[in-house]
Structures are given as structure tokens and as C-alpha cells.
KENUKOL-27910 format. One line per 10 residues: number of its first residue (from 1); their letters; for each residue x, y, z of C-alpha. Coordinates in steps of 0.2 Angstrom, whole numbers. Layout:
NUM	a	X,Y,Z | ...
! end
This chain:
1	xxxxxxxxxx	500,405,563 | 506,393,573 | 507,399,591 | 524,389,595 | 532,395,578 | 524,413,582 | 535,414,598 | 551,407,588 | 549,420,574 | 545,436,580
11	xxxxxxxxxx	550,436,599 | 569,430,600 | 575,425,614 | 593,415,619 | 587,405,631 | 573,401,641 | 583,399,657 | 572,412,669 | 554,406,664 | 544,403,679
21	xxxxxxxxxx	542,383,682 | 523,378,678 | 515,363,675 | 508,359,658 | 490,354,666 | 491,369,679 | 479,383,679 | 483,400,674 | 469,408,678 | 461,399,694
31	xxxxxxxxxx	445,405,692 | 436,395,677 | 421,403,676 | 428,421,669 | 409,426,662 | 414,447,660 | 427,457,655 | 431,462,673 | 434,445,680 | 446,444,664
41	xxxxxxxxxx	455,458,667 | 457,455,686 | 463,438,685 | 473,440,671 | 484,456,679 | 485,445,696 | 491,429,685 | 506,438,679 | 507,447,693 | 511,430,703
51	xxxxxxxxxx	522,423,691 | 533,437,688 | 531,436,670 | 536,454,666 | 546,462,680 | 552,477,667 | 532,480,663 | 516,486,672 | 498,479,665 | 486,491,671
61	xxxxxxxxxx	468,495,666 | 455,508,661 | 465,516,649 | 457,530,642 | 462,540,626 | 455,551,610 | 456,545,595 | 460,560,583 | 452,552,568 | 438,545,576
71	xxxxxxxxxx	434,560,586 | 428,550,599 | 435,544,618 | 444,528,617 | 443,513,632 | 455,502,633 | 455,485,642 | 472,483,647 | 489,491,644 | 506,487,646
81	xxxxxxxxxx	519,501,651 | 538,501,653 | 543,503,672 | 557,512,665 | 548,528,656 | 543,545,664 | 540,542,680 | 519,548,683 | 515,548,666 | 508,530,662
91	xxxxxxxxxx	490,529,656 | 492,538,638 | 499,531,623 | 516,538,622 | 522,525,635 | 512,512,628 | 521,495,627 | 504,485,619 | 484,487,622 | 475,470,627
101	xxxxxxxxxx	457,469,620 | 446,459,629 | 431,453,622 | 420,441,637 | 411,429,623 | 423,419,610 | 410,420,598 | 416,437,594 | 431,431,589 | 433,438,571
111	xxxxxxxxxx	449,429,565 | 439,413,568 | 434,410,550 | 452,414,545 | 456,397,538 | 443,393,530 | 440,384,514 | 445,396,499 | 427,391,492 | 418,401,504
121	xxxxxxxxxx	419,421,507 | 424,425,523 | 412,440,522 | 396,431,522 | 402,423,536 | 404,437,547 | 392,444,560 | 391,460,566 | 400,458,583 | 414,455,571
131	xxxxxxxxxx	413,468,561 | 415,481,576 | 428,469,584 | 437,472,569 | 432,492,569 | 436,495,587 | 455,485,585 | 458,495,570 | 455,511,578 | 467,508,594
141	xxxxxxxxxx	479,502,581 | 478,519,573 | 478,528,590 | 493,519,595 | 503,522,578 | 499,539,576 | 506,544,595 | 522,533,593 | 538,532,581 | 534,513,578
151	xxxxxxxxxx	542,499,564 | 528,486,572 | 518,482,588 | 509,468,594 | 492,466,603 | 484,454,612 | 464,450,611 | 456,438,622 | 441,431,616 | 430,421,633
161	xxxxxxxxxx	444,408,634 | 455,410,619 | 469,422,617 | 479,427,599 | 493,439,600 | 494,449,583 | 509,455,576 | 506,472,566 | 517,483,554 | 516,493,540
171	xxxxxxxxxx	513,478,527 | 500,466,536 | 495,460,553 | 501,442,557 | 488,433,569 | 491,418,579 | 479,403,582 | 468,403,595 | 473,395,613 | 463,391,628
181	xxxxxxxxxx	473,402,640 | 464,395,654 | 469,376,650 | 487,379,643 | 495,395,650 | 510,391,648 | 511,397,629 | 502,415,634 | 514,416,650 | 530,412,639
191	xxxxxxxxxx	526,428,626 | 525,439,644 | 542,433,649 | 551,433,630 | 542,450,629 | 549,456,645 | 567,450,639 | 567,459,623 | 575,476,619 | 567,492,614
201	xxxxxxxxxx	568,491,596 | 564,473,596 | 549,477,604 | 545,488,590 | 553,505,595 | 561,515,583 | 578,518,587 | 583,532,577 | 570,544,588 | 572,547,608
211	xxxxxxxxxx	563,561,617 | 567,577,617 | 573,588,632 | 565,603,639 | 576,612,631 | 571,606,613 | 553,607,618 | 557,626,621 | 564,629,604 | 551,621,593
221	xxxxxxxxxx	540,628,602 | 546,647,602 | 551,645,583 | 532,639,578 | 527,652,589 | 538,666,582 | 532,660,565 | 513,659,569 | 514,678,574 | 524,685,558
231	xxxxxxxxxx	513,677,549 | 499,685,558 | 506,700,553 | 509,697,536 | 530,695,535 | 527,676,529 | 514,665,521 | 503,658,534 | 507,639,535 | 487,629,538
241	xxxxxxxxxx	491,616,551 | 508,623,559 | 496,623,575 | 499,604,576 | 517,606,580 | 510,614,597 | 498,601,602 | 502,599,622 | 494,580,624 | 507,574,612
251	xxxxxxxxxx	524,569,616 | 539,578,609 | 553,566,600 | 571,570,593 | 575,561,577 | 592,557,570 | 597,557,553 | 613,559,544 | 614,577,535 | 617,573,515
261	xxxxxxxxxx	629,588,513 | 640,586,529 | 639,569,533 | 635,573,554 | 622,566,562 | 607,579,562 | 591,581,577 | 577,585,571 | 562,591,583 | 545,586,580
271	xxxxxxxxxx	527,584,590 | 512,579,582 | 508,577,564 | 503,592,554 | 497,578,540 | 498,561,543 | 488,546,534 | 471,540,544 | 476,519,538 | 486,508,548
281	xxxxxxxxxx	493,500,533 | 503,503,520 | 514,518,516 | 506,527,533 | 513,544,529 | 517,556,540 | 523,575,541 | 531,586,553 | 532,605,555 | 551,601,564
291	xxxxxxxxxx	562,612,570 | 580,609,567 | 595,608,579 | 611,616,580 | 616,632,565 | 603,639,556 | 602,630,537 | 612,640,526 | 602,641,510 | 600,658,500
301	xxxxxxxxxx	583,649,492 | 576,642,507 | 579,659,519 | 561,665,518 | 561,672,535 | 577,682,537 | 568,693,553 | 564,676,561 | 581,667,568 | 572,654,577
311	xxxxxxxxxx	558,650,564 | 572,651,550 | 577,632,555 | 560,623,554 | 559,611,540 | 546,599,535 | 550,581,537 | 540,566,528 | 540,549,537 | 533,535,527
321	xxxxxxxxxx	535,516,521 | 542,517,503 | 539,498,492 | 555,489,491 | 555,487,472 | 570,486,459 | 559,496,446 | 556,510,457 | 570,517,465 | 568,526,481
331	xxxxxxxxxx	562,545,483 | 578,551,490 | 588,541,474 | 574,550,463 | 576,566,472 | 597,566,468 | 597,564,450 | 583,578,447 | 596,588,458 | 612,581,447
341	xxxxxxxxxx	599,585,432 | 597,603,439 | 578,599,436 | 569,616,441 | 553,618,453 | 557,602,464 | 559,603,482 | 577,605,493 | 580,591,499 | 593,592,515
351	xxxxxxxxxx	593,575,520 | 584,558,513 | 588,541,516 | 580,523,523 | 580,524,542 | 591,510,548 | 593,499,564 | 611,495,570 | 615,495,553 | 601,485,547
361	xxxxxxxxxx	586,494,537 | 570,495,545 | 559,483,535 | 543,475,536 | 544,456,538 | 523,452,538 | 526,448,519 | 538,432,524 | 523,423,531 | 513,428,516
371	xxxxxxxxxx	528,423,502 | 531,406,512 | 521,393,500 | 521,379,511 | 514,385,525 | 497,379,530 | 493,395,539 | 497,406,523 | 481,415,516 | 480,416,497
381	xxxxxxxxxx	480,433,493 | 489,448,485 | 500,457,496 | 510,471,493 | 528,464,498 | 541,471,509 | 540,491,514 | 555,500,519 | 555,515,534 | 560,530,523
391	xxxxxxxxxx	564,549,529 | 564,568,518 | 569,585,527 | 564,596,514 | 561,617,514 | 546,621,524 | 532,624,508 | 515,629,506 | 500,619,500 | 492,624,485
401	xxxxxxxxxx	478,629,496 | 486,645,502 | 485,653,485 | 484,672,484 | 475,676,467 | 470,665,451 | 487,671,443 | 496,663,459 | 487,648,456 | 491,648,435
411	xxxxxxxxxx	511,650,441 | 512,638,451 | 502,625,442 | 515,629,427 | 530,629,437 | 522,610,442 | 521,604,424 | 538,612,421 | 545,598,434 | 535,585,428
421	xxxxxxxxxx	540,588,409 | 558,591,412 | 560,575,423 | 552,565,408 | 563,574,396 | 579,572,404 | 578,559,415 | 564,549,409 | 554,550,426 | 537,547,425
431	xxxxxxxxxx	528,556,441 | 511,544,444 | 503,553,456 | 500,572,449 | 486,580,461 | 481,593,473 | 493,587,488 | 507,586,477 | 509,602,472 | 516,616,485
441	xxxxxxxxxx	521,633,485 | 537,642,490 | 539,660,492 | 558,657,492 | 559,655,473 | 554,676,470 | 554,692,478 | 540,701,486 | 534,685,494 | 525,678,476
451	xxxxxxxxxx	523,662,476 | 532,647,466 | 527,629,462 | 536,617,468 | 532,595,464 | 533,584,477 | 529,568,483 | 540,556,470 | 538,542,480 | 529,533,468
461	xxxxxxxxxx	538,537,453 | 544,527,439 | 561,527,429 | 555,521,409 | 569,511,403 | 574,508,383 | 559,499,375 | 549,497,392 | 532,503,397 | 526,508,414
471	xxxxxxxxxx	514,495,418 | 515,491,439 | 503,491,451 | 491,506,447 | 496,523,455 | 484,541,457 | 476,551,464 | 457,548,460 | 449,563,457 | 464,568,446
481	xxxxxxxxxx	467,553,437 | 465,554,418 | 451,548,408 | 460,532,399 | 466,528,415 | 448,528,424 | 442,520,410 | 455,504,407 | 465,500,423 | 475,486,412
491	xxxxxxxxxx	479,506,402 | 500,508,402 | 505,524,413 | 511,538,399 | 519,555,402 | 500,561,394 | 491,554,408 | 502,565,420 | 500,580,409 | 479,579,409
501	xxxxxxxxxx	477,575,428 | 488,593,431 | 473,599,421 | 461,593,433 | 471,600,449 | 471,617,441 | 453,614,439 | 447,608,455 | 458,623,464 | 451,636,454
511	xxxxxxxxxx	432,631,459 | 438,630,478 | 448,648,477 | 442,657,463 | 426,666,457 | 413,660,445 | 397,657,440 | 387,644,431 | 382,626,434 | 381,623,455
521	xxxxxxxxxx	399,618,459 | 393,604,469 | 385,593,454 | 402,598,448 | 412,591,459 | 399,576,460 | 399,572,441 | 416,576,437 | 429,572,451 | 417,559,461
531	xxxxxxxxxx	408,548,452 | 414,529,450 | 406,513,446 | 410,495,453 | 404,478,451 | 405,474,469 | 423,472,470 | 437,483,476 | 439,488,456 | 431,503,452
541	xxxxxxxxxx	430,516,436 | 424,531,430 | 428,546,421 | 412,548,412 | 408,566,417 | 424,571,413 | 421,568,395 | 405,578,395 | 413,593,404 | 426,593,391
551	xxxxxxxxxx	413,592,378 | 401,608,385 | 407,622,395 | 396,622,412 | 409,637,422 | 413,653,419 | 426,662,429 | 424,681,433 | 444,681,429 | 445,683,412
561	xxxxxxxxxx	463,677,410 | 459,662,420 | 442,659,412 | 452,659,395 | 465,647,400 | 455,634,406 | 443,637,391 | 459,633,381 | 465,617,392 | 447,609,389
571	xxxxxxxxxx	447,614,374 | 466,604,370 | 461,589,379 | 446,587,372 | 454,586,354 | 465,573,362 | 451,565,367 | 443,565,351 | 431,554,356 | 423,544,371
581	xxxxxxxxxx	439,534,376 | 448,536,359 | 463,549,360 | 468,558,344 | 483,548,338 | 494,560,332 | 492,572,346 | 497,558,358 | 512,557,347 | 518,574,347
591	xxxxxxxxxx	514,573,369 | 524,560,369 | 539,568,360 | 539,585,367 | 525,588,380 | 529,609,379 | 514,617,369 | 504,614,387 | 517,624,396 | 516,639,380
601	xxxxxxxxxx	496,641,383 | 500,644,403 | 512,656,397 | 500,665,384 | 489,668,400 | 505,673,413 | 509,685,398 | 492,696,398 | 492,712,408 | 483,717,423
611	xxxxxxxxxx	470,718,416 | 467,702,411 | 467,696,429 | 455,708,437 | 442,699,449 | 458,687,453 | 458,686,473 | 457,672,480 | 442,667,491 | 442,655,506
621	xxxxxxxxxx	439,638,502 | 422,640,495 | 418,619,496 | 429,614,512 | 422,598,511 | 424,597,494 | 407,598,486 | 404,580,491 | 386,573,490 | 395,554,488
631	xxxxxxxxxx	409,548,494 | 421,541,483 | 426,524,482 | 437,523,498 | 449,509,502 | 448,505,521 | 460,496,530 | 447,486,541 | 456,472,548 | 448,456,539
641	xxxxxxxxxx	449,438,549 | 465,433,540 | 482,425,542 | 491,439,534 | 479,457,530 | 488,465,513 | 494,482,516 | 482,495,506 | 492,512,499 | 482,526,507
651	xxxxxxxxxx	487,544,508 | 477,559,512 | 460,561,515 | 445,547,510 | 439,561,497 | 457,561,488 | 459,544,486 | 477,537,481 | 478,520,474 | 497,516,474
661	xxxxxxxxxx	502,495,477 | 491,481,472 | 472,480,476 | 468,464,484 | 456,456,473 | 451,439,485 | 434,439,494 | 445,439,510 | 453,454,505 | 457,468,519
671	xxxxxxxxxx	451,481,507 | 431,486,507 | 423,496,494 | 411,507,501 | 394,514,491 | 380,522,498 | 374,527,517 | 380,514,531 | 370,502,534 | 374,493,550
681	xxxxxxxxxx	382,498,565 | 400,491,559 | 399,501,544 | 395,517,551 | 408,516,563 | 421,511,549 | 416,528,539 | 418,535,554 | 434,529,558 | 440,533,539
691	xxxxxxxxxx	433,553,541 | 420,546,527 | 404,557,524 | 388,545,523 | 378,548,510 | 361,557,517 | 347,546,512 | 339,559,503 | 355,562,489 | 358,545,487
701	xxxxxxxxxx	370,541,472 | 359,543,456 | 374,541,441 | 379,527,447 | 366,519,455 | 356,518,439 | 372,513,430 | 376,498,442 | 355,492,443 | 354,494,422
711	xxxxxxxxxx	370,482,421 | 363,471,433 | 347,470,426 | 355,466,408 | 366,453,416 | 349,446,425 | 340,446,407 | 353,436,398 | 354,423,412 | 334,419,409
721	xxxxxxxxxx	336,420,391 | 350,409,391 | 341,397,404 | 324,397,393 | 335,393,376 | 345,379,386 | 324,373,391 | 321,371,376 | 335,361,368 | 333,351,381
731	xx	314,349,379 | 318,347,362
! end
């Protein structure tokens, strides 16, 4: 983008009465033969030092941070910091204002090929410098993201003697031309001094969170211990990553939001993320074990711990950017009229709602650039549009993780479908993303502390209107996604796609937690939940080993009413599946209409006595990393030398892949399709980066491997018989 026009859009400013008088052929930095980072840095700090270009800022050096993700120390170039925060506390991300990268040869510019002719990929053209340029600024960007409550941040990368600020949020990155600092300063020293002059939240603050007072940081952190220990002593389910909420290097915020029932503004504590998205675009969920202010919530079926009166008020809260789409209505929209529709097994919800502004929601704006045609700097590519800033406080629940026996697991799998059947019966809700993550347990909805199932995560739901069919951008879970849908990406979502994938949840939970014997789990998890195939580009598909499992038996389970039902399920969606690809047509039919004979064969097995469910204990997670020999096909959010980078839908980890918002289909695309070990340094630190397990070179993918080199080998032998029959017409 234009550098002039960057200044005007995104740093508004009344006047520019203030700015230091300079002349246009004047040198910023004096010393024109900068040859290493430290030079850079040095004259740089002095220049706007001298010029009083931020008098509100400090720009200091040698920041050093770890980067939770990466698992690695983090340097950092430069830093800006507010005078005006905690006095002593400067060098760490919480009072970061922006990072400058600093990189002492232009050649490893990687946004230098960004406006290139469309004729050409912009991969082939890349070197490895710009690959780990691209690596390294997408893991400060996630550092920095993942410390702050931001709507956007800027950066500043200085390239020899060019400089582009970068303008990030959660929809794409806007990038600026390249300037020669050293020969017109005036345009770099103008963004310090507009900087300077801006407010918080127009420097990409969020308003709607302040830090908490010692005071606060005392309760959450007496509550999460007062739980911890109960749970430790068996009073309360133990909740996995509650630990989070007492990291000490992170910062402790406050956040406002107005209570749905009472209509006061509410505080919610919160620290560090107990689960929180590794991808700096897209919806960048985020959750919080947070402790809430003021009287204890008065619930009778959220009160799970009535010995606790400090740990009775933590709630979970879920902070993420929701797609701004008239189809799909917003979670907390979705979330009222299952409520209205006294829709069982769905999470209380205390307060929802976009997080606004000064009365204005917080929206991202990199879309504008992207959807302004005229515009010579706009990059041709699907993006995903405009995300809003949206905020849940729901019940404090458990993941499906935490499950006590196989008969636990088979209730709360069945109190999970009975959401997802009665939101498509009475409502007409299609949920779209059915998997592990989405399913969680509350010991609130029966005595003794047994577990209940409970649906979340709506967020990418869909409402089906009279006579119309669900066909957006592709939304799922991978490794729960249905057959048809892994096999036909131009397939129309239906209710039955839903229904199968909560057959694979209960599946994939039961060989992590439950007993059993037969084929090695981990060729299981390979063949069945992993395997994809791709042509090279981001699209990939698979679901070819679920077919064969539903076709032969390979797993037995030493509880026999467990073993039964999932011998029954396979057996039911293998008749759908009549054969490969081809559902049973009147079966699909009677799903369609009434999807309730899967909820009678869960109670059939619920039904059977106790001794039926001997052998049922659940086990620690007998595949933590998930029995993963391959990874599957991951979407990372490198930054690619663009205009505009797409935002890319990501939640969980890079072995539960999501897919929700359009892929980007250019050769410039942000998204990368990993296969195989890494292969260059770029690569590695990428996976890396993404918490992606390489491929060891001696269980390289075989499946598809062969699959990928047989079609490529076909495609090869029609080309030279096509070329020999076109020889010899023309020799003819």
C-alpha cells in the first residue's frame, strides 16, 4: 500500500501542527553507511530521540521474550513502550506498544515480490532468508497477540535501507511499500509522531479490558487455588489446564461486559489462556479460567462446588473473532434461541455479546483494502471478509478428556447428539463443527458428581432456511469430518454429516480412554483419522480408511457394552454408506426426517446393567500425542509477501485441524500445505512454530505417498501419449 495513503487510513490524526520541521532532502539517519543491525538500531533510537517524534513512547532494545508455542527464547530488535504504564516493568510484552524487526541486508525483504505479475507464483520466487523472515515475524506476532487483549498492532521491519510499517489484525496484514528511510525520513518520522498522538484504543488496545488491582489478582488466584485443592482431594472434577490461570509471567486484566440477565456491567478476572489458538489470523480463539467479581452467580445448575465460596464464581470465558455473515447469525443470537427453545444439554450462557468500542463494534478493517477493486496495491485473492470481536461467559465444564469410565463417555456422547438433533428439529440449526473439543462435561446436570454432556462451540453454525441448503465455506473438524464430506468438498452440509462425525468422537475417545485390543491403535489413528491426499494445493481429501473400518472390525473393547455399541454404530453407518461414496438413499431419508434411532442404540447400551460395563475405567490418555505417525494436512498462517494475507480459520491444535472460512486457493495464498519431514530450515521452523510433529524419515507417509506418485505418474503417461498422438498427426 501506498505509504502516504497508509498514514491517512489507519493513523488519524487532526492536524499535523506539532511535527518537527525537516527538510525533504535532509538525512534522517546521518550515518549512511548502516552495514549491521546495531548501527540500525543505534541510529534509529538516536534519530527519534533528536526529533522528539514520540515524547509519550520509549524505543528500547534487546528485548527478550519466550514464545509459548515455539518453546524457544524470542529477541527482539527493538520495542516501543508507553511512558505511561508500570513504572519498572518495560522489557516484556504486556507493555509492548509495537516490536521493530530489523533485518541489515534489503535482500531479505520478503514482501518484495508482492506485486508481481499474477503470471508468476510468488513461491518460486522466494528464497530461504524469506522464508524465516516470514517465520520469525510470525512468531513475534503470535507472542505479542497471545500476551495482549488486542483488535490490531502494527510493526515496523527495516530491511538495509527500506522500511514498511505492517498493519496486523485478525483478518489479514496490510503492508506498506518500501521507502528509503535514509533518503526520505520524513514519511517514517511522521508515523512516530501520528503514532505518538493517537489514543489507546486507536493504537490497538482493547478498551473493554484494563488491569486488574492487587486485590483482583488475590481472588483469582485464591479461588483457582481453592479449587485445585478440592479437586485434589476429590470434592470436584479436576479441571486439565486450570494451572494456566496462575502463570506468574503473565499479566492479570479485568474485562467488562454487560451481564445478559441484569443488565449491569460485569468484571471478569482472567490471566493467561488455559486454550488459546497457536494462528495469528483468523478467528484466534482464546479461553479463560476467570474468576468473577462482585455476588457469587446464583444458579442451582451451575453450583458444583457449594463447599468452595471463592471457587463457586469462576467461569470460563471464550474470546474470539466471529465472520460477519447474514447467514450465520452470531453464537450468542444462536445460543438465546436454543435457550428460548429449552434446547437440553447446551452450555449456560451468562453473558454474550460483540465487544464494542465507544459504541462502535470492534471490527476488522484489513478486508477494505482487499474489497477495494481499484486499487493498484490490491492482491487478487480470497479473503475471508470482515470478523467481529465476540465474547461467551459460560459454566466452568469439563473437556471430554476427563472422562471417568466408558459408560461416562457413552452419556455424554448421547447427551451431545440429543443437542445437536433437537437444535435441528426445532430450530433448524445445523452445528458444522461436531468433534472432540466441542463436547464437554458438566457435573452440574446429576447427582454424585456423574457427568453430563454438554455441546458447545456454535460459532460456526448454520440456521437452514425453507428450501435452502447449507452450502458456505467448508466448516469441521478433520479428523471427524464425515466420509462424503472428505470425499466431495463441493458436498452440501446435511444434519447426517453431523450425526456420523459424533460417531468418530466417540471412537477416537474410546481408543484414547478405554481398553481394548486388536489392530495397533497407532496405524488406527494413522489410516482412519489422518490420512489425506492433495494435489499440491491447500485442497485436500480423504476418508478412505474410514470406509474400510466400517467395512471390517480391527478393535475390540474389553467393555462389553461399549464394545457392542460401537460394533452397532459401524455397523448403521456402514449401511448408510452402502457403498464406497454412495449413501443408502432411503436411510438418508429417514436421517434426514427424524435423526432419533441413533440416540435409541446409545440408550440400548445406557440401559444394560453393571455388568455389561465391567472393564469400564478409564485409563490415562493412552496416545497423548494422538497416535500420530503423519501430520495432517495443517493450514499455517505464514505471512506470505502480499498486500493483504487472507485470514485462515484455525482452532485447536495442528493435529485437530478445523477448516471453517474460505481456503485461499491463489499461488500467493497465506495458507501452505504441509506433507512430509521439513525440508529446509524455514520449514522446520514453521512446524515448529504451528506445534507440528515431522514426519521421521523412517515412517514417511506410505498411503498417500503411493496414492499422490500413482496419480502423478498417470497424469505423466497421458501427457506422452497425448504428445506422441499429436507427433504423429502432425507427421502425417
Amino acid at each position: 500500500m501506498d505509504f502516504r495513503s497508509f498514514l491517512t487510513a489507519y493513523t488519524e490524526c487532526s492536524s499535523s501542527v506539532g511535527l518537527p520541521r525537516m527538510s525533504a532532502k535532509s538525512t534522517f539517519i546521518h550515518n549512511s553507511t548502516l552495514s549491521t543491525i546495531h548501527e540500525i538500531e543505534t541510529q534509529l533510537m538516536l534519530a527519534i530521540s533528536k526529533h522528539g517524534l514520540c515524547s509519550h513512547h520509549n524505543l528500547e532494545r534487546h528485548t527478550i521474550i519466550t514464545d509459548d508455542h515455539a518453546g524457544r527464547a524470542i529477541r527482539l530488535n527493538l520495542c516501543l513502550y508507553s511512558r505511561n504504564e508500570v513504572p519498572g516493568v518495560s522489557s516484556d510484552w504486556v507493555n509492548m506498544e509495537f516490536f521493530v524487526d530489523i533485518h541489515a541486508d534489503q535482500n531479505e525483504d520478503p514482501f518484495r515480490h508482492a506485486f508481481a505479475s499474477s503470471g508468476h507464483s510468488l513461491r518460486s520466487k522466494r528464497e530461504e532468508t524469506h522464508k524465516e523472515a516470514l517465520a520469525c515475524l510470525e512468531t513475534y506476532l503470535r507472542a505479542q497477540f497471545s500476551r495482549q487483549h488486542r483488535t490490531f498492532t502494527f510493526a515496523l521491519c527495516i530491511f538495509g535501507r527500506y522500511a514498511r510499517v505492517l498493519r496486523i489484525d485478525r483478518a489479514g496484514v496490510v503492508v506498506t511499500e518500501a521507502i528509503n528511510y535514509i533518503q526520505n525520513f520524513r514519511l517514517l518520522a511522521e508515523f512516530f509522531w501520528r503514532y505518538n498522538q493517537l489514543s489507546r484504543s486507536q493504537r490497538g488496545f482493547d478498551s473493554s479490558v484494563i488491569p486488574a488491582t492487587s486485590d483482583e489478582k488475590d481472588l483469582l488466584t485464591k479461588a483457582v487455588l481453592q479449587y485445585l485443592k478440592a479437586a485434589e482431594e476429590g470434592i470436584v472434577r479436576r479441571y486439565p489446564t486450570m494451572e494456566s490461570a496462575l502463570a506468574k509471567d503473565s499479566p492479570t486484566y479485568k474485562i467488562e461486559m454487560i451481564d445478559r440477565y441484569t443488565g449491569e456491567p460485569t468484571h471478569y478476572i482472567v490471566r493467561k489462556p488455559c486454550v488459546e489458538s497457536a494462528h495469528v489470523l483468523g478467528r484466534a480463539t482464546r479461553g479463560f479460567v476467570a474468576f468473577k467479581t462482585g455476588p457469587s452467580i446464583q444458579k442451582d445448575d451451575y453450583d458444583v462446588t457449594p463447599p468452595l465460596p471463592l471457587a463457586k464464581n469462576l467461569v470460563f470465558v471464550k474470546d474470539y473473532w466471529r465472520r460477519h455473515s447474514c447467514d450465520s447469525p452470531a453464537e450468542s443470537d444462536l445460543l438465546d434461541k436454543l435457550e428460548d427453545l429449552e434446547i437440553p444439554h447446551v452450555p449456560v450462557s451468562f453473558t454474550a455479546s460483540d465487544v464494542y468500542t465507544e459504541g462502535q463494534a470492534q471490527v476488522t478493517k484489513s478486508h477494505l483494502l482487499s474489497n477495494a477493486r481499484s486499487s493498484k496495491w490490491r492482491r487478487p485473492c480470497q479473503v475471508c471478509g470482515m470478523l467481529v470481536h465476540h465474547r461467551i461467559v459460560q459454566q466452568l465444564s469439563f473437556p471430554l478428556s476427563t472422562v471417568k469410565d466408558a459408560r461416562e463417555l457413552v452419556q455424554v456422547v448421547r447427551d451431545a447428539l440429543q443437542a445437536l438433533i433437537d437444535a435441528y428439529m426445532k430450530a433448524r440449526i445445523l452445528h458444522r463443527d461436531v468433534s472432540s473439543n466441542n463436547i464437554l462435561i458438566s457435573s452440574s446436570d446429576a447427582p454424585a458428581g456423574e457427568g453430563r454432556g454438554l455441546l458447545n462451540d456454535w460459532d460456526v453454525a448454520h440456521k437452514i432456511e425453507p428450501g435452502s441448503t447449507v452450502r458456505p465455506s467448508r466448516a469441521g473438524t478433520w479428523r471427524f469430518m464425515s466420509m462424503e464430506l472428505l470425499y466431495n468438498k463441493e458436498k452440501d452440509h446435511e444434519i447426517v454429516d453431523d450425526l456420523e462425525s459424533m460417531f468418530w468422537v466417540l471412537l477416537y475417545n474410546a481408543l484414547h480412554h478405554c481398553k481394548h485390543t486388536g489392530i495397533p491403535p497407532r496405524d488406527l489413528f494413522d489410516e482412519v483419522f489422518t490420512v489425506f491426499k492433495s494435489d499440491g494445493t491447500p485442497e485436500t481429501s480423504g476418508g478412505v480408511k474410514k470406509h474400510a473400518f466400517l467395512r471390517k472390525n480391527t478393535v475390540v473393547f474389553s467393555c462389553p457394552a461399549l464394545n457392542d455399541l460401537i460394533t452397532s454404530l459401524r455397523t448403521f453407518w456402514f449401511r448408510f454408506h452402502s457403498s464406497h461414496s454412495v449413501r443408502d438413499p432411503e436411510l438418508h431419508r429417514r436421517l434426514r426426517s427424524d435423526p432419533s434411532e441413533l440416540l435409541e442404540l446409545f440408550d440400548l447400551a445406557l440401559r444394560k446393567g453393571p455388568e455389561a460395563w465391567v472393564n469400564s475405567e478409564s485409563t490415562a490418555d493412552q496416545y497423548p500425542h494422538g497416535g500420530i505417525t503423519k501430520p495432517s494436512p495443517v493450514l499455517l498462517t505464514t505471512l506470505a509477501p502480499c498486500n493483504i494475507l487472507p485470514a485462515v480459520d484455525i482452532l485447536r491444535s495442528s493435529s485437530d485441524k478445523t477448516i471453517a472460512g474460505p481456503a485461499c486457493s491463489s499461488p500467493r495464498a497465506i495458507s501452505t500445505t504441509l506433507h512430509g519431514p521439513p525440508k529446509t530450515r524455514g520449514q522446520k521452523r514453521a512446524l515448529e512454530s504451528a506445534n507440528v510433529v515431522p514426519i521421521p524419515p523412517s515412517k514417511k507417509i506410505k498411503v498417500d505417498r503411493s496414492d499422490a506418485q500413482q496419480q502423478r505418474k498417470k497424469r505423466r503417461h497421458s501427457a506422452r501419449l497425448h504428445a506422441r498422438s499429436k507427433q504423429r498427426i502432425s507427421d502425417k
